[in-house]
Jmol script that loads the backbone (N, CA, C; Angstrom):
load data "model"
ATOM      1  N   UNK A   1     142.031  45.253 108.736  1.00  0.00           N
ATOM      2  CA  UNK A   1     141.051  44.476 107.981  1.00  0.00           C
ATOM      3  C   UNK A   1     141.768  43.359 107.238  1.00  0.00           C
ATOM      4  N   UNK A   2     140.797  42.230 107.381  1.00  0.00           N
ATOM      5  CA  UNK A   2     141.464  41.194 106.290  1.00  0.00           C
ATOM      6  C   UNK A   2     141.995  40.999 104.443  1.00  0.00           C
ATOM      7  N   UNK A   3     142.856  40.347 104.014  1.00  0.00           N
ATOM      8  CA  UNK A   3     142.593  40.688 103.001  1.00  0.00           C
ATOM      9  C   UNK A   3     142.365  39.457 101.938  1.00  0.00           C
ATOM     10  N   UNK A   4     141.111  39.830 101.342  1.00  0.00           N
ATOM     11  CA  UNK A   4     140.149  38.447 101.098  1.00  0.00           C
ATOM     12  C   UNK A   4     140.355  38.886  99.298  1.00  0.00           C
ATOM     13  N   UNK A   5     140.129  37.869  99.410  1.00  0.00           N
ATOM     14  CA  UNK A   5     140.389  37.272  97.838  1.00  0.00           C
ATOM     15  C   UNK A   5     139.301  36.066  97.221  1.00  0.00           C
ATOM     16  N   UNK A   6     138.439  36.261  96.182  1.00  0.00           N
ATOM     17  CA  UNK A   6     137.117  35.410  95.460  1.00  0.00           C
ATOM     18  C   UNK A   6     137.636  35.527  94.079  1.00  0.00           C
ATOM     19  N   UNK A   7     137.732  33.594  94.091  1.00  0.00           N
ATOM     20  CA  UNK A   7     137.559  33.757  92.389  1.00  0.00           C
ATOM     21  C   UNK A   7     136.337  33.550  92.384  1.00  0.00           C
ATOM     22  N   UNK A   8     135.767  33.811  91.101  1.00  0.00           N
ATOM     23  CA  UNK A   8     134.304  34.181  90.492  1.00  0.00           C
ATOM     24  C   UNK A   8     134.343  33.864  88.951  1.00  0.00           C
ATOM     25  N   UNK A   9     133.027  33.533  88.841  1.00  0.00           N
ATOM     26  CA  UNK A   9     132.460  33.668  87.167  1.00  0.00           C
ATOM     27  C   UNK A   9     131.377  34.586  87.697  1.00  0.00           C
ATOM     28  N   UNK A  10     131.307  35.412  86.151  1.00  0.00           N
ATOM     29  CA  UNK A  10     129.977  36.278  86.593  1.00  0.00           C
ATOM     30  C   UNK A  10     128.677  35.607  86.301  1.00  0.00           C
ATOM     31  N   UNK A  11     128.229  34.645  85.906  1.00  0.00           N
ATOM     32  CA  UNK A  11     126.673  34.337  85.731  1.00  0.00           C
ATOM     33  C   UNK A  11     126.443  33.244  87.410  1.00  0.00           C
ATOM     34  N   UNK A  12     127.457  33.324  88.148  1.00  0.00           N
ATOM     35  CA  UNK A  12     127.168  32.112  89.413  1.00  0.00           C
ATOM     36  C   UNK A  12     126.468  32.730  90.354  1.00  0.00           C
ATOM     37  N   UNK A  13     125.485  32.271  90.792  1.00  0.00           N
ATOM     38  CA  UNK A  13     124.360  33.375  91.775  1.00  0.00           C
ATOM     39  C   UNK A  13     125.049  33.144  93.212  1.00  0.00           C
ATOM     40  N   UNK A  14     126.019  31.522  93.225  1.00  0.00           N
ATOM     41  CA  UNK A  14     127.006  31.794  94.359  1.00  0.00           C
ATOM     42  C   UNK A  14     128.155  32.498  94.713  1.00  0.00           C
ATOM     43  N   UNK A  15     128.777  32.974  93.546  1.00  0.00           N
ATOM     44  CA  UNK A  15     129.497  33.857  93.669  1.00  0.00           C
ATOM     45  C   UNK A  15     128.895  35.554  93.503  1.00  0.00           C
ATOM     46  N   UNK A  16     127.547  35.843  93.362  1.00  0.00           N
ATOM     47  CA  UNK A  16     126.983  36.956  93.452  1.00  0.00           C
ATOM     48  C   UNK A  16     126.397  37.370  94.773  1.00  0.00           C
ATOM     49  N   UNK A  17     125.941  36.046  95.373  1.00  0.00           N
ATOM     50  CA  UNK A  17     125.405  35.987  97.033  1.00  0.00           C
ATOM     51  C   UNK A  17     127.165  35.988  98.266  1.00  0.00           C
ATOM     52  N   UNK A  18     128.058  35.523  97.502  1.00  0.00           N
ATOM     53  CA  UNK A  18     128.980  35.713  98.801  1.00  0.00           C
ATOM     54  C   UNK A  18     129.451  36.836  98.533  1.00  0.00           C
ATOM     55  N   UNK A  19     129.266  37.650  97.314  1.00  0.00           N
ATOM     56  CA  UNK A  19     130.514  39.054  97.035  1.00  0.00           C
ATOM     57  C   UNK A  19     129.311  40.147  98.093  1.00  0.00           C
ATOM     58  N   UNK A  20     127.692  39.862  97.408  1.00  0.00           N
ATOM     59  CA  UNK A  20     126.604  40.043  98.513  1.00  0.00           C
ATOM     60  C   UNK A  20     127.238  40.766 100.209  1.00  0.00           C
ATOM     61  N   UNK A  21     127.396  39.644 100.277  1.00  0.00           N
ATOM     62  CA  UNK A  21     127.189  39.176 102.128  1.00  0.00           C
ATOM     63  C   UNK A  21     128.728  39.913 102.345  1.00  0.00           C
ATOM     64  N   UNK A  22     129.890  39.890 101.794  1.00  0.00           N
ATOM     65  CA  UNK A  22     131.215  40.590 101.948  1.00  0.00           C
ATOM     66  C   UNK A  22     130.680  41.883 101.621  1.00  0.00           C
ATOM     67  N   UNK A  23     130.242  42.335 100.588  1.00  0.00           N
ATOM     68  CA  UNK A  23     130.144  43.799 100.568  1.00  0.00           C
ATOM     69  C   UNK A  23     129.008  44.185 102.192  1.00  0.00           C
ATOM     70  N   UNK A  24     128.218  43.539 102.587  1.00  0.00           N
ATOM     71  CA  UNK A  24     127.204  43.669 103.190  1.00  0.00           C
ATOM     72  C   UNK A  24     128.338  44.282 104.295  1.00  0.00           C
ATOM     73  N   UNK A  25     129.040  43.233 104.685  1.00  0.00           N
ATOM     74  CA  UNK A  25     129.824  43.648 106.129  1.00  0.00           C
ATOM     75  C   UNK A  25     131.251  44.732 105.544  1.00  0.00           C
ATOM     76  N   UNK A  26     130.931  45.408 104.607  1.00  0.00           N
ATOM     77  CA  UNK A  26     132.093  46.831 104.315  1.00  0.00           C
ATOM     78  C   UNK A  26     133.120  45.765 104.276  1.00  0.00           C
ATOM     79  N   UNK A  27     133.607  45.062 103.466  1.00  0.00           N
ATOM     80  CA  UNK A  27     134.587  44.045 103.452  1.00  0.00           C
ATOM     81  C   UNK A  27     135.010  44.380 101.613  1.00  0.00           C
ATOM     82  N   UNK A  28     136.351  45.064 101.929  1.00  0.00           N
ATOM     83  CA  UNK A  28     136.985  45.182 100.395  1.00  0.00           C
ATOM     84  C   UNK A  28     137.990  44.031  99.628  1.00  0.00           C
ATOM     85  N   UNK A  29     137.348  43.110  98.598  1.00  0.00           N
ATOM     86  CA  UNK A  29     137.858  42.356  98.185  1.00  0.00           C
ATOM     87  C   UNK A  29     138.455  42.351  96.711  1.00  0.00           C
ATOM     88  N   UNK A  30     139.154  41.322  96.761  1.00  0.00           N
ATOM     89  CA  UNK A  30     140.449  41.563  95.706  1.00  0.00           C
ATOM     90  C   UNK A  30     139.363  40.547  94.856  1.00  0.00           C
ATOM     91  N   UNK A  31     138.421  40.785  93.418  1.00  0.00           N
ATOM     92  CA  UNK A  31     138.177  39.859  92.790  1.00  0.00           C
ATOM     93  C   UNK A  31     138.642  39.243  91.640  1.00  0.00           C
ATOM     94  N   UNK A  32     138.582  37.752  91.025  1.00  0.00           N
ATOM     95  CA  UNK A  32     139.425  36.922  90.288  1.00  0.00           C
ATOM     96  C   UNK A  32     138.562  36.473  89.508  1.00  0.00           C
ATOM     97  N   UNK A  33     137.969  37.333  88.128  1.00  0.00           N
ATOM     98  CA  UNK A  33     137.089  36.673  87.235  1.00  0.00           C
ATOM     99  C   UNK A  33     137.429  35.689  86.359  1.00  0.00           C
ATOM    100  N   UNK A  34     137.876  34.344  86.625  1.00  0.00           N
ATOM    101  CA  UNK A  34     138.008  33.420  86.147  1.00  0.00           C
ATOM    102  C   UNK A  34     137.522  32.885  84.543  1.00  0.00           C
ATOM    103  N   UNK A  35     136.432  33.153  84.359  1.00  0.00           N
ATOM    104  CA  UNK A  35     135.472  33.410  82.924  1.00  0.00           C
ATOM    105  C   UNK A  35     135.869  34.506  82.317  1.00  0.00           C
ATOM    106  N   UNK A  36     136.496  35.076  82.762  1.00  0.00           N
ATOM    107  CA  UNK A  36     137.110  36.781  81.995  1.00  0.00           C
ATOM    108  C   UNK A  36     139.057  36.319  82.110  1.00  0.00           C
ATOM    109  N   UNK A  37     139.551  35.521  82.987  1.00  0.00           N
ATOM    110  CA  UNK A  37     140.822  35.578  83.190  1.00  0.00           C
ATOM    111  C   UNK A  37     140.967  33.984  83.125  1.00  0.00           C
ATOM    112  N   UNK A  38     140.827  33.135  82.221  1.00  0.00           N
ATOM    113  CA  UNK A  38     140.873  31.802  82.885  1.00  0.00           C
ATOM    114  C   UNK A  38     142.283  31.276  82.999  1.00  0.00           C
ATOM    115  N   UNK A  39     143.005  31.645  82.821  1.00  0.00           N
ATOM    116  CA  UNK A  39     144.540  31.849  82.905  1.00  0.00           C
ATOM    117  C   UNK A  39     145.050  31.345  84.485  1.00  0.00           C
ATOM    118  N   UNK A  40     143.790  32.651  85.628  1.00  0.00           N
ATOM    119  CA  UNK A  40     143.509  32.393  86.641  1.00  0.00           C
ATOM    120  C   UNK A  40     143.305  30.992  87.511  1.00  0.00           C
ATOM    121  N   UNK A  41     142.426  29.961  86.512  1.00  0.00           N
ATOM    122  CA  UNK A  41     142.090  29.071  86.966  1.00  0.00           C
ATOM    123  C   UNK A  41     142.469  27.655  87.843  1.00  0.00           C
ATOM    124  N   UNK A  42     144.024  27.374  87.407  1.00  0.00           N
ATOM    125  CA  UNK A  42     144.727  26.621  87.284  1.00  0.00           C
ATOM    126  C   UNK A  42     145.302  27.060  88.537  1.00  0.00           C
ATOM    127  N   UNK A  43     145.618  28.016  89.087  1.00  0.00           N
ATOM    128  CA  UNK A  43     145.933  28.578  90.088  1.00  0.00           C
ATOM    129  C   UNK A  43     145.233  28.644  91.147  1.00  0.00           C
ATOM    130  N   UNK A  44     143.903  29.329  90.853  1.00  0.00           N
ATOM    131  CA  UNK A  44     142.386  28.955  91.740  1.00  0.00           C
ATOM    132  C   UNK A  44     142.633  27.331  92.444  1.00  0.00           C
ATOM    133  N   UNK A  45     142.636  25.961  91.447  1.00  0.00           N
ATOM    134  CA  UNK A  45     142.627  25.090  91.533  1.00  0.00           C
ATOM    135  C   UNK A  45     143.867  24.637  92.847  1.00  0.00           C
ATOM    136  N   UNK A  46     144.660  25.092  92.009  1.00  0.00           N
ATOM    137  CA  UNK A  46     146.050  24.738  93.507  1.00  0.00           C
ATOM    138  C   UNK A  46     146.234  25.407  94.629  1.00  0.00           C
ATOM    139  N   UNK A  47     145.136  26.596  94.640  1.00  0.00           N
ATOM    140  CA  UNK A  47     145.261  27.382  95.856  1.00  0.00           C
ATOM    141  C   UNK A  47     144.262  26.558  97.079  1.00  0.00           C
ATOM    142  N   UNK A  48     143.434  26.080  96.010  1.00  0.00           N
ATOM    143  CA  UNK A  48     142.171  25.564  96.868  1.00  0.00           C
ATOM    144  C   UNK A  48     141.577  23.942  96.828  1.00  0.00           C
ATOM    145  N   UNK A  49     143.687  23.568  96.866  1.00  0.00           N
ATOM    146  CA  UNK A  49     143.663  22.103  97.511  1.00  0.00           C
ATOM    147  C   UNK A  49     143.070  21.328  96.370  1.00  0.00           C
ATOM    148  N   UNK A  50     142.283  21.583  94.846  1.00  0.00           N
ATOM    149  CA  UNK A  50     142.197  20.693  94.226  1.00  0.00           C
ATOM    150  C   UNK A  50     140.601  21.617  94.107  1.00  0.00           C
ATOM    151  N   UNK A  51     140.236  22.307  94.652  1.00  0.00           N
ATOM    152  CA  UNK A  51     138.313  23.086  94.797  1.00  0.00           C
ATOM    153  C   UNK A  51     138.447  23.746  93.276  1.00  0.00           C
ATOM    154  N   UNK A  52     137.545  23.348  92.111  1.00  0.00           N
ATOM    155  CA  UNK A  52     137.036  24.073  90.756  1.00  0.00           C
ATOM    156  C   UNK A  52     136.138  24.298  90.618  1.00  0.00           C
ATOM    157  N   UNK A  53     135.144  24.850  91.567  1.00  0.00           N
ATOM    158  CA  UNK A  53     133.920  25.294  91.025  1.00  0.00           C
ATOM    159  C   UNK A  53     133.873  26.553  91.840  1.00  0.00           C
ATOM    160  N   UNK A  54     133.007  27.246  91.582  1.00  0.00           N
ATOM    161  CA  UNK A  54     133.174  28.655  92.112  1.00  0.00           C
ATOM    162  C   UNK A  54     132.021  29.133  92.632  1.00  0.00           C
ATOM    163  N   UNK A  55     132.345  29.892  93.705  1.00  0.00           N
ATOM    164  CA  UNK A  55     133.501  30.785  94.272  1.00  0.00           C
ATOM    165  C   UNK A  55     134.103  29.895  95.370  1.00  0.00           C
ATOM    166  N   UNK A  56     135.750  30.523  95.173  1.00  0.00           N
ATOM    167  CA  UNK A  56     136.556  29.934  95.936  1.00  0.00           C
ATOM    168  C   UNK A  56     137.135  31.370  97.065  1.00  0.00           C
ATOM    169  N   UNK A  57     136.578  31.102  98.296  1.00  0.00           N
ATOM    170  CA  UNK A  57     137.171  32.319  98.776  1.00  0.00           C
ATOM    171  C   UNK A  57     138.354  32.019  99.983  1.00  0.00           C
ATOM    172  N   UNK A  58     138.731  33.086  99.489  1.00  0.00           N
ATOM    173  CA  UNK A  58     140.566  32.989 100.752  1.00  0.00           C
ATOM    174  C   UNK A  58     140.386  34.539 101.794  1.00  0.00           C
ATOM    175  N   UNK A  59     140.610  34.407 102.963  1.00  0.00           N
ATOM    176  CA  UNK A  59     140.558  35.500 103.969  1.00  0.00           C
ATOM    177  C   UNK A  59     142.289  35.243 104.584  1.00  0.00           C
ATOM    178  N   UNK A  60     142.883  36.168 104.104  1.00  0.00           N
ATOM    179  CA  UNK A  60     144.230  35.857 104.971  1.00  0.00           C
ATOM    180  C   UNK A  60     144.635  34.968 104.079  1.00  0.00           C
ATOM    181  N   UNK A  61     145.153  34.782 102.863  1.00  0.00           N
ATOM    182  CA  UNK A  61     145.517  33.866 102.359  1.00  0.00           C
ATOM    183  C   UNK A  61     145.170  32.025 102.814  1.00  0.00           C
ATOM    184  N   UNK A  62     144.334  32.163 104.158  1.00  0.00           N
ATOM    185  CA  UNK A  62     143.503  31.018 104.102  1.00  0.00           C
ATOM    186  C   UNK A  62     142.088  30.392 103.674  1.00  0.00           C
ATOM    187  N   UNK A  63     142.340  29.410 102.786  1.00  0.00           N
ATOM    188  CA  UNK A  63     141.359  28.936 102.071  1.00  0.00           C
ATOM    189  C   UNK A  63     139.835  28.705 103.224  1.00  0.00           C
ATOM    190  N   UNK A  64     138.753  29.314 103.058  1.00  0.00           N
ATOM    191  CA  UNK A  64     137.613  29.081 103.455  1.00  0.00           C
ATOM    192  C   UNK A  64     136.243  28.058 102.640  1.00  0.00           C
ATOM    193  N   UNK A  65     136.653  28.263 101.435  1.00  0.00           N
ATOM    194  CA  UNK A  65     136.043  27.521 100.939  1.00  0.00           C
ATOM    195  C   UNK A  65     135.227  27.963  99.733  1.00  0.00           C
ATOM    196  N   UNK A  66     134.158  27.812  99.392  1.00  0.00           N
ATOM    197  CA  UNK A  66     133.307  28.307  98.463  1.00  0.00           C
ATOM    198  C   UNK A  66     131.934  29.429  99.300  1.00  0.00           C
ATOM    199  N   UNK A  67     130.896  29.704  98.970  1.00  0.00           N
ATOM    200  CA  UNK A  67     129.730  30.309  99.518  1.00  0.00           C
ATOM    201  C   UNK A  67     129.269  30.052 100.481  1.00  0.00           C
ATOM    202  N   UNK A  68     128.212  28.649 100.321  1.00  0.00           N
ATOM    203  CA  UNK A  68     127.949  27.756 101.440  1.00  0.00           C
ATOM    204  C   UNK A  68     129.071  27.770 102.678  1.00  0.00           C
ATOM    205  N   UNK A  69     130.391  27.426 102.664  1.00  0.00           N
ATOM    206  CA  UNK A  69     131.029  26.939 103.332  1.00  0.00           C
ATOM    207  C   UNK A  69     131.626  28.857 104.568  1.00  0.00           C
ATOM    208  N   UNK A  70     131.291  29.624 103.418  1.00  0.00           N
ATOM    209  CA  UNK A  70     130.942  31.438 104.166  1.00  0.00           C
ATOM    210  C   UNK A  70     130.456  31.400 105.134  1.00  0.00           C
ATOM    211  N   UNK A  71     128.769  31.081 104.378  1.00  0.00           N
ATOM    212  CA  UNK A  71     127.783  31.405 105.013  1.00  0.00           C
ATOM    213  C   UNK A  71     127.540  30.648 106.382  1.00  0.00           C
ATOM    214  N   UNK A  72     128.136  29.406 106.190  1.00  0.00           N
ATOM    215  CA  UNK A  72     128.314  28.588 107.664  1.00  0.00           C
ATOM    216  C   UNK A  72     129.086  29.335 108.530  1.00  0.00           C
ATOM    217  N   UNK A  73     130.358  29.677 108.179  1.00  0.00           N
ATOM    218  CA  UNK A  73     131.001  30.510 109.264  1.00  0.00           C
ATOM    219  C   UNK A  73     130.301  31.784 109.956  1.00  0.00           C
ATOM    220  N   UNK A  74     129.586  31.907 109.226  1.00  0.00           N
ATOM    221  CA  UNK A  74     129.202  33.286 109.547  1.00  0.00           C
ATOM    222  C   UNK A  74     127.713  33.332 110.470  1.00  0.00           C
ATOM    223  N   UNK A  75     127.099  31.758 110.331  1.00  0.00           N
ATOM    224  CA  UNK A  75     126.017  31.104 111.220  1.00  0.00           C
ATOM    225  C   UNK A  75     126.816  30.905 112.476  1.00  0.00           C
ATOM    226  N   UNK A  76     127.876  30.236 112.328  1.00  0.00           N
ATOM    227  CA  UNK A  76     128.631  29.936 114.107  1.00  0.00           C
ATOM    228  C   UNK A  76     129.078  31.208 114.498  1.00  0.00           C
ATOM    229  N   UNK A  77     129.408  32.767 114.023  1.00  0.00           N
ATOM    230  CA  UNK A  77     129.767  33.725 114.602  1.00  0.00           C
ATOM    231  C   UNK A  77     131.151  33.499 114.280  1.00  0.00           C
ATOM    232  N   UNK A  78     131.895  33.003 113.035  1.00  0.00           N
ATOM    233  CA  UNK A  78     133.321  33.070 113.408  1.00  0.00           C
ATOM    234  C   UNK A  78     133.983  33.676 111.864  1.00  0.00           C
ATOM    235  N   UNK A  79     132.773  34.080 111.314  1.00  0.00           N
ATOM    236  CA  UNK A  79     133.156  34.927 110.290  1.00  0.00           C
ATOM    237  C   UNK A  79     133.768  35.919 110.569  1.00  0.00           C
ATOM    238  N   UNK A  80     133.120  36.753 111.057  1.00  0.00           N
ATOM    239  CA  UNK A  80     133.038  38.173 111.406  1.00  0.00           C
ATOM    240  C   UNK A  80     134.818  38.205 111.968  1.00  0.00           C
ATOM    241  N   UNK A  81     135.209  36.850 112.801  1.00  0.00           N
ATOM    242  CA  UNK A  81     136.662  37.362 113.460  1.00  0.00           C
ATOM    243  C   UNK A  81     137.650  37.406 112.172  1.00  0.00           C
ATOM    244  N   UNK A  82     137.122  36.408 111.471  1.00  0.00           N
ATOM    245  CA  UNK A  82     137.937  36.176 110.450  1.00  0.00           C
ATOM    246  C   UNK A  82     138.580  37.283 109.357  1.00  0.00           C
ATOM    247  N   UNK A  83     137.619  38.438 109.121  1.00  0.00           N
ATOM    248  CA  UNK A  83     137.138  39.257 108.385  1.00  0.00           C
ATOM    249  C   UNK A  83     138.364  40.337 109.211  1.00  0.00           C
ATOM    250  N   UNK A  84     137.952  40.553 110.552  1.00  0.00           N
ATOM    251  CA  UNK A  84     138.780  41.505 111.467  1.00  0.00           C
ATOM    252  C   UNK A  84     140.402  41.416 111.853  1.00  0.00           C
ATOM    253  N   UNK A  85     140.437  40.163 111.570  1.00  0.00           N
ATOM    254  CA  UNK A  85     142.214  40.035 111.629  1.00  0.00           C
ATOM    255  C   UNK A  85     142.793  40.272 110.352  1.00  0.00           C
ATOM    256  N   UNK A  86     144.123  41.133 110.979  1.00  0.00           N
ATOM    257  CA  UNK A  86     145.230  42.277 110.123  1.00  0.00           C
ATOM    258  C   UNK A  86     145.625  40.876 109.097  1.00  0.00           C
ATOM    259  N   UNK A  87     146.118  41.137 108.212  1.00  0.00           N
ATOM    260  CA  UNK A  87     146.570  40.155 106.896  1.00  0.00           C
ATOM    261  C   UNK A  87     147.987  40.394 107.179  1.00  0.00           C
TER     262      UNK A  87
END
end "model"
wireframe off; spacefill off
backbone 0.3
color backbone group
C-alpha cells in the first residue's frame, strides 16, 4: 500500500471530503493538522512547490495536489494505481 500523507485544517470541507474518499478506499493516512501544528506549514509550502491552501496531498512522497486535483485522478481511473504502489 501507498504511503499518503494530507496536510489539513480541520474546519476545510476539502480537506474533510478527500480524508472522505481515502478512508472510503481503506487507504491509511499519515495526517498533518496544520491549524493545530502550524510549525508544519512552511514545510507543507516547500513540499508542494509553493501550494498553501489546503489540503495538500502526497501519495509516495509525490505531490498530487489538493482535493479537486484527487478527485480528478480518481475520474480518469489512475487513482486507484496510485494508492496500490509499495512506497
Amino acid at each position: 500500500m501507498a504511503k499518503v500523507e494530507i496536510y489539513t485544517k480541520n474546519y476545510c470541507p476539502y480537506c474533510v471530503r478527500a480524508k472522505q474518499v481515502l478512508t472510503s478506499k481503506g487507504v491509511v493516512f499519515q495526517e498533518y493538522p496544520i491549524d493545530l501544528q502550524p510549525e508544519l506549514r512552511d514545510l507543507m509550502i516547500q513540499r508542494a512547490n509553493g501550494g498553501y491552501t489546503v489540503p495538500q496531498i502526497f501519495i509516495n512522497e509525490r505531490h498530487i495536489g489538493g482535493c479537486d486535483d484527487m478527485l480528478a485522478l480518481d475520474a480518469r481511473g489512475q487513482l486507484d494505481e496510485l494508492l496500490a504502489a509499495q512506497a
